[in-house]
Structures are given as C-alpha cells and as structure tokens.
GUVO-976392 format. One record per residue (C-alpha): x, y, z; residue in three letters. Coordinates in steps of 0.25 Angstrom, whole numbers, padded with zeros to 4 digits, always signed. Each point is the difference from the previous one (the first is absolute). Layout:
N
XYZALA/...
This chain:
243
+0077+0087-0274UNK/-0013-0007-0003UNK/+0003-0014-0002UNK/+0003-0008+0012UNK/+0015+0001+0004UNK/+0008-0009-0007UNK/+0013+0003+0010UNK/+0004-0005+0012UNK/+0009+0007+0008UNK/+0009-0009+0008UNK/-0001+0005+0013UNK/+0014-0005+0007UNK/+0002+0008+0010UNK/+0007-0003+0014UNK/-0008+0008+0009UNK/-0017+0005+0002UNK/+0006+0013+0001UNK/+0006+0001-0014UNK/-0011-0010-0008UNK/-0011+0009+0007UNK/+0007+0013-0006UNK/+0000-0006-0013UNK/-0013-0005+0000UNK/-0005+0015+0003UNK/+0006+0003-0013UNK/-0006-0010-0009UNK/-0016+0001-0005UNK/-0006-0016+0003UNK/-0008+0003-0014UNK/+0014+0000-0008UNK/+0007-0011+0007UNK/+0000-0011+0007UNK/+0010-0004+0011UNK/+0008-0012+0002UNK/+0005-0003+0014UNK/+0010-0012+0002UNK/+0007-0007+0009UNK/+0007+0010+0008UNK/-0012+0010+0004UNK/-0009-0012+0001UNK/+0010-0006+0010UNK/+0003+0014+0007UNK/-0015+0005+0001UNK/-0009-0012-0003UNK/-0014-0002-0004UNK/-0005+0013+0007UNK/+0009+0010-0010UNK/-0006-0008-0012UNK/-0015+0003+0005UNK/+0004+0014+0003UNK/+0006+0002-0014UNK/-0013-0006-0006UNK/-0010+0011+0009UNK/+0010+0010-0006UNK/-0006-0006-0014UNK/+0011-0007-0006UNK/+0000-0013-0005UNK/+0010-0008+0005UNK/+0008-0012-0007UNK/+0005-0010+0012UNK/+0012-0004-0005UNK/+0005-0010+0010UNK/+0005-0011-0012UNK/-0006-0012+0008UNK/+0007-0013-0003UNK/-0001-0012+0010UNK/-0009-0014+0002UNK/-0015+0003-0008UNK/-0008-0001+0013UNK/+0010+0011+0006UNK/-0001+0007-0012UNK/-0014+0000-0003UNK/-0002+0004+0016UNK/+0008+0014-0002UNK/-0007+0003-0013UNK/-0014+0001+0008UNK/+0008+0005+0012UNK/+0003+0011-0010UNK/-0012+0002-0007UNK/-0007+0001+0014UNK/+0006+0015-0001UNK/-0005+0002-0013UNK/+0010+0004-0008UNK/-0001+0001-0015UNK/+0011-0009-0004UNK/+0009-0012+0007UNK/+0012-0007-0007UNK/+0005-0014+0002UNK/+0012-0007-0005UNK/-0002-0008-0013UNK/+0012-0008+0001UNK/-0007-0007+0014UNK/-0008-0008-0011UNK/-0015-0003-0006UNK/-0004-0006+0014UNK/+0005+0012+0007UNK/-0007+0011-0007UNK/-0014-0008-0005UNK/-0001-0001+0017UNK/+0001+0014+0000UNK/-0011+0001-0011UNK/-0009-0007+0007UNK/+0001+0007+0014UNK/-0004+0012-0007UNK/-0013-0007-0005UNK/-0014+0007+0003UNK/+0007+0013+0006UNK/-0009+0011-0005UNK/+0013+0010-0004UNK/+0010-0011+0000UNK/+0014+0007-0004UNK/+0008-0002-0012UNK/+0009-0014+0002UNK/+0013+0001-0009UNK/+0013-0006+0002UNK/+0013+0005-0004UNK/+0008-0008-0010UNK/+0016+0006+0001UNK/+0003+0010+0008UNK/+0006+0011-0008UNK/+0012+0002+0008UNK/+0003-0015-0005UNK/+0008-0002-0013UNK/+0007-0012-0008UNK/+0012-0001+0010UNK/-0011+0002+0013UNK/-0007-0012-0007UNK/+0009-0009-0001UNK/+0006+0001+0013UNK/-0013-0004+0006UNK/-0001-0012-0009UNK/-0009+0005-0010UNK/+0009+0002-0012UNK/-0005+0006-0012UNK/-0007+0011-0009UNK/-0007+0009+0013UNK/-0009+0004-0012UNK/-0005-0016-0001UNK/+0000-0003+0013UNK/-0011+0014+0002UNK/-0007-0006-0013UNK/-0001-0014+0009UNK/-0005+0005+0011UNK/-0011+0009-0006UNK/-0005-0012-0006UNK/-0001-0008+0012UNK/-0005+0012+0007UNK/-0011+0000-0010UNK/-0004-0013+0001UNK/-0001+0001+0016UNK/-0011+0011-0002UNK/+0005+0013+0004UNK/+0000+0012-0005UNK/+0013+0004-0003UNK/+0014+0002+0001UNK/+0013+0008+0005UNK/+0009+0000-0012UNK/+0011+0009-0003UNK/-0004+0010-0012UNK/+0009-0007-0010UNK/-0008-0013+0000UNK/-0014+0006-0001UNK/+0000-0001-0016UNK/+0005-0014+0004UNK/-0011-0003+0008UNK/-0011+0006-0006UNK/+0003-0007-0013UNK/-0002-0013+0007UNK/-0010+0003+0009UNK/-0009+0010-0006UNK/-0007+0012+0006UNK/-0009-0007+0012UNK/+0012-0002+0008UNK/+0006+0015+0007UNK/+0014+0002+0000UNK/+0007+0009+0012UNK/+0012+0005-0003UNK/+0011+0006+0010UNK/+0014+0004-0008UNK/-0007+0012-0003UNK/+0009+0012-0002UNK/-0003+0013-0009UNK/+0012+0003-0009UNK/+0005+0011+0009UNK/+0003-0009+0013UNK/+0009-0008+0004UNK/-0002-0016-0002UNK/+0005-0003+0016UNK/-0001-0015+0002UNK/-0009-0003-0009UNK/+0006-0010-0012UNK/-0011-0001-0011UNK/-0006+0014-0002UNK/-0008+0009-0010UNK/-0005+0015+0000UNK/-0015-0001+0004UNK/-0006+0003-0014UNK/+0007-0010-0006UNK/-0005-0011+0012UNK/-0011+0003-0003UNK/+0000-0002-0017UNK/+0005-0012+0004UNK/-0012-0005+0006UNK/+0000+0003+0016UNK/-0010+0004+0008UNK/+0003+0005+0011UNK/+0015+0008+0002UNK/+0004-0002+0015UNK/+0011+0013+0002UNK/+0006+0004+0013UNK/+0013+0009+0000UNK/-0003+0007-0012UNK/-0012+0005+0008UNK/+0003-0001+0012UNK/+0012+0007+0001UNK/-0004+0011-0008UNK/+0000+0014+0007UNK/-0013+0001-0004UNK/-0007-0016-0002UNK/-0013+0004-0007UNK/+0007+0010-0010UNK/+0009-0014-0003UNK/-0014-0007+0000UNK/-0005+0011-0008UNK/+0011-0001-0010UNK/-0001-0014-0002UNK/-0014-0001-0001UNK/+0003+0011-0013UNK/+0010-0011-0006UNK/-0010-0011+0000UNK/-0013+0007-0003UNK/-0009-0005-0011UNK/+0006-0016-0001UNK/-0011-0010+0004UNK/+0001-0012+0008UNK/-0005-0014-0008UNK/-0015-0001+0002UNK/-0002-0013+0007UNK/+0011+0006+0011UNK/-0009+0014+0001UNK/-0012-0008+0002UNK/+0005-0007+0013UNK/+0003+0014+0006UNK/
C-alpha cells in the first residue's frame, strides 16, 4: 500500500517475547501498533522507543482519566517518548482534557490527543449499572461533541456510532474505532461490532484490530487481507488533512 496505514494493530500481548515475534511479521508502512496497558505496564517506556526505532508508529493507549493537572502531566510525560497518538477519558470532563490540550502546546511533533467515549465492551445493561442509563449510542454522540469543543482531535468510538458521530460533528474530528472484526472471525468480547469495510463507510478513520491479526498463523497475510477488503474507501478530508 501507498497511502498511509489506516490500521492499527492492537498489540496486546502478555510477554516481549511474543509482541516482538509478532512485530517481525508486521511491515511499519502498513500498520500502526497500539500498545496498552498491560505491555506498557510489563515493559515500559523503553519497549515503546524500541518499537518506534523498529519504524512503527505507536498509539499509547493508556485511557488517562484523573484530576486535569495530573492528566495534563502524563500527556506530556507521554509525548516526551514521541509516540504518534495518546488517548484520554472524555468522561473526566472539558477541564480534564483542555489541560491536556494545552500541555501539548508548542511541541514541534505533539501526538494526536483523542479521548474515548464508551468503551465498546460496554452495552445498555453495562451503562446502567454504572449510573449512566441510556441509549450508549447518545451518550458517544454527547461525548464527541464535548470532546470537540475541548479542542482535540478525535475520538474512540465503537464502529456502530461513526455515522452518528460524523453526522453531528463533521469531517475535522478523526474517529478511532476498536470492535473491529472481518466477517470471518469471531466477535470475542466485543459488543458493538462491524466488518472493517463497513467501519469504515460509516465514517471511521482509523480501524484498531487485534486478534483477527494477531492471532492469525500468518499476521500480515490477515493484514494483507483486510487491507484488500477496505481498499479504495477514503477518509473525510478535513480528517486526511490532520494526518
């Protein structure tokens, strides 16, 4: 592929050992590669600046949620290692994630600031449990807008609120969409899903896939195949813009 990649490959994976002997398998032109909280907590900042010598891209997704000062200090804490994208919690608020805007300020390469709405193992039932009862649909649509007004660049969304979102927000803000799954693969614990093509039609930009990779006998051949689903579907232009 040509274009820059427009998956991320979630890399969740308990040990150095087996991340590293998937990474060998991945080209860093046609993916990107999330690490999370589990690797992050395991290996640390120096695994993160190894992937990126190896010439990935890496997402940090650590989901920050606490106090705005805190916050706002790991963001930078984070971006200090130069990864390409961090994620915050939207539901810590407008303080919380416009102090985390601003930390990132005058950074020549600052990385891309998003915040995750609902998680997409979450469904009606989850949400009320936790007092938030309601459409999960509406409550993503809420906290895209706030997310919006706050400044940053985008969101984490299930695939089945993208339309939602973009209707309401337009193309500047870039929508990240986990509960990914091609057709073929099972759904695992994911509750709000859609095949990768159809993600995309509905107005994501970039697909975050893990197992359906990951797990594959052969990972880029999985990549490879999925890249073939989704080939040819443009992101909105305002979102292509900011890459």
């Amino acid at each position: 592929m040509t274009e820059e990649p427009r998956i991320i490959v979630a890399l969740d994976c308990p040990s150095e050992a087996e991340a590293l002997r998937l990474t060998a398998q991945l080209d860093p032109a046609r993916c990107r590669l999330k690490v999370g909280k589990e690797l992050f907590t395991r290996l640390g900042p120096v695994f993160v600046e190894r992937l990126q010598r190896d010439g990935f891209a890496v997402f940090l997704d650590l989901k920050f949620h606490d106090i705005p000062n805190t916050v706002a200090a790991a963001c930078a804490a984070a971006a200090d290692l130069g990864v390409w994208m961090i994620n915050v919690h939207a539901s810590g608020g407008r303080a919380m994630m416009v102090a985390a805007r601003e930390r990132l300020v005058g950074r020549s390469r600052p990385p891309r600031l998003i915040a995750v709405t609902v998680l997409t193992s979450l469904d009606e039932t989850d949400l009320s449990e936790i007092g938030c009862p309601g459409d999960p649909a509406q409550r993503v649509l809420q906290l895209a807008r706030l997310t919006n007004e706050a400044g940053l660049d985008g969101i984490v969304c299930s695939p089945r609120e993208a339309a939602l979102v973009r209707a309401a927000v337009g193309p500047g803000l870039c929508l990240v969409t986990p509960g990914v799954r091609p057709a073929t693969t099972a759904v695992g614990d994911q509750k709000r899903v859609m095949t990768p093509r159809e993600a995309l039609v509905a107005g994501a930009d970039y697909l975050v896939i893990g197992r359906p990779i990951t797990a594959a006998p052969d990972p880029m051949a999985a990549l490879a195949a999925i890249e073939s689903e989704i080939e040819g579907l443009d992101r909105p232009p305002a979102a292509r813009e900011k890459n």
